[in-house]
N, C-alpha and C positions, 0 to 999 in steps of 0.2 A: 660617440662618447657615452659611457654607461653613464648609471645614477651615483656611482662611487665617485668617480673621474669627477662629475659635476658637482658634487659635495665637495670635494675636493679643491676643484676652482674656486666654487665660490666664498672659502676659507681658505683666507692668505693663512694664516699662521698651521693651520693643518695641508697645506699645499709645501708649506716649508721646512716642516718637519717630516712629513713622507722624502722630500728632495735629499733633506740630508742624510735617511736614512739607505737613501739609492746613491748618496755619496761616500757612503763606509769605504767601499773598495780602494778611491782615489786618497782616503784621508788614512790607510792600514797600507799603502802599495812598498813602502821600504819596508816593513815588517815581514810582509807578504812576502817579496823578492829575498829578504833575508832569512826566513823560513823553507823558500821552496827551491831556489837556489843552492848546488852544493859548493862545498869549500872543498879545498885539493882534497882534503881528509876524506870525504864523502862521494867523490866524482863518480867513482864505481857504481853509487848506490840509488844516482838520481839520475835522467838524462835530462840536461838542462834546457837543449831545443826545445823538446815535448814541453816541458814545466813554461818556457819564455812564450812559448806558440797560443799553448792554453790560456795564460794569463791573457795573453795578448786580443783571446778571441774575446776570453768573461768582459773586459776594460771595451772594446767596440760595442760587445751588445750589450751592456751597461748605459754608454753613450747616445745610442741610438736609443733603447728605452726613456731615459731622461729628456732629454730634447723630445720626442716624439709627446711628454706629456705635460714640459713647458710650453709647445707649441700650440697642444690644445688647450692648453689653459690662457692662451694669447687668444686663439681664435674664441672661445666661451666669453671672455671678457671682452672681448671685443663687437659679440653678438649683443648680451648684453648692456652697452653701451648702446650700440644702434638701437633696441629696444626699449630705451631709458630718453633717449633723444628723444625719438618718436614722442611718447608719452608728453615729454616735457613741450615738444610743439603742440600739440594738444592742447594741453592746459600749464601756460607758462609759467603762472601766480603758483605751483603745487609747491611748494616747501621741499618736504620728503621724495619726491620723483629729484628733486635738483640737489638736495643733498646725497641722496643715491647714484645721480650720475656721476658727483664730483668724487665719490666715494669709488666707485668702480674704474674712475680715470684712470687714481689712483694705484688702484690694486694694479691694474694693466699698465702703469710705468714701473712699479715695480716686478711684474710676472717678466716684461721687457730685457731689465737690468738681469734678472737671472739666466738669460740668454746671454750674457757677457762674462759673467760668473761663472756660467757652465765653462767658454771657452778660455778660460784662467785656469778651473781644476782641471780640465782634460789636457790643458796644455802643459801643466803641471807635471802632471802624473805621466804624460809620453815622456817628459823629459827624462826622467828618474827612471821610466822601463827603457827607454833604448840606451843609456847610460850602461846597465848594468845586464842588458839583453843582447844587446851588440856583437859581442862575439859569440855567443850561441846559436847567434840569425842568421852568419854569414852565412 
């Protein structure tokens, strides 16, 4: 994990905002299919396998990028927890080590929940591509 990635973690609301910005694709995919998609008028002018194939690839490595940096932001928070415990068995009277841990608990049930989020919009989003890719894929 770089120094960016770790910046990243350990700012939930900048973790959350790069996420939704790697969710554009799932939250434009009717647009998208409506855009790249042709209508009878246009069939000639597009071939719609190549356009459904392509999407299909951008939307996998979309999915695999995303997950790959909720997960390291599960494992970062979850390091540092083990590193905040530590601490706090050390010196169990320390205020700030114990407001820090309950704080990063925190962050790491919510980094969690967007692992459940994620499979909401990706499930989302196939529903609407094989919908309307379906017979282009046969």
């Amino acid at each position: 994990m770089d120094l960016t990635q770790r910046v990243e973690c350990a700012d939930f609301q900048l973790f959350q905002a790069n996420l939704k910005s790697m969710r554009e694709i799932d939250d434009k995919i009717i647009n998208t299919l409506n855009a790249k998609l042709p209508t009878d008028f246009r069939r000639d002018e597009v071939d719609p396998s190549a356009t459904c194939r392509e999407l299909f690839a951008d939307l996998t490595a979309t999915y695999t990028q995303r997950e790959k940096v909720i997960k390291g932001c599960i494992s970062f928070s979850a390091n540092r927890i083990k590193n905040l415990a530590g601490e706090k068995e050390k010196d169990p009277n320390n205020v700030s080590v114990i407001k820090d841990l309950r704080r990063e608990q925190t962050t790491l049930r919510m980094l969690q929940s967007e692992l459940s989020v994620e499979e909401i919009v990706k499930e989302r989003s196939l529903k609407v591509f094989h919908e309307r890719c379906r017979s282009f894929l046969s």
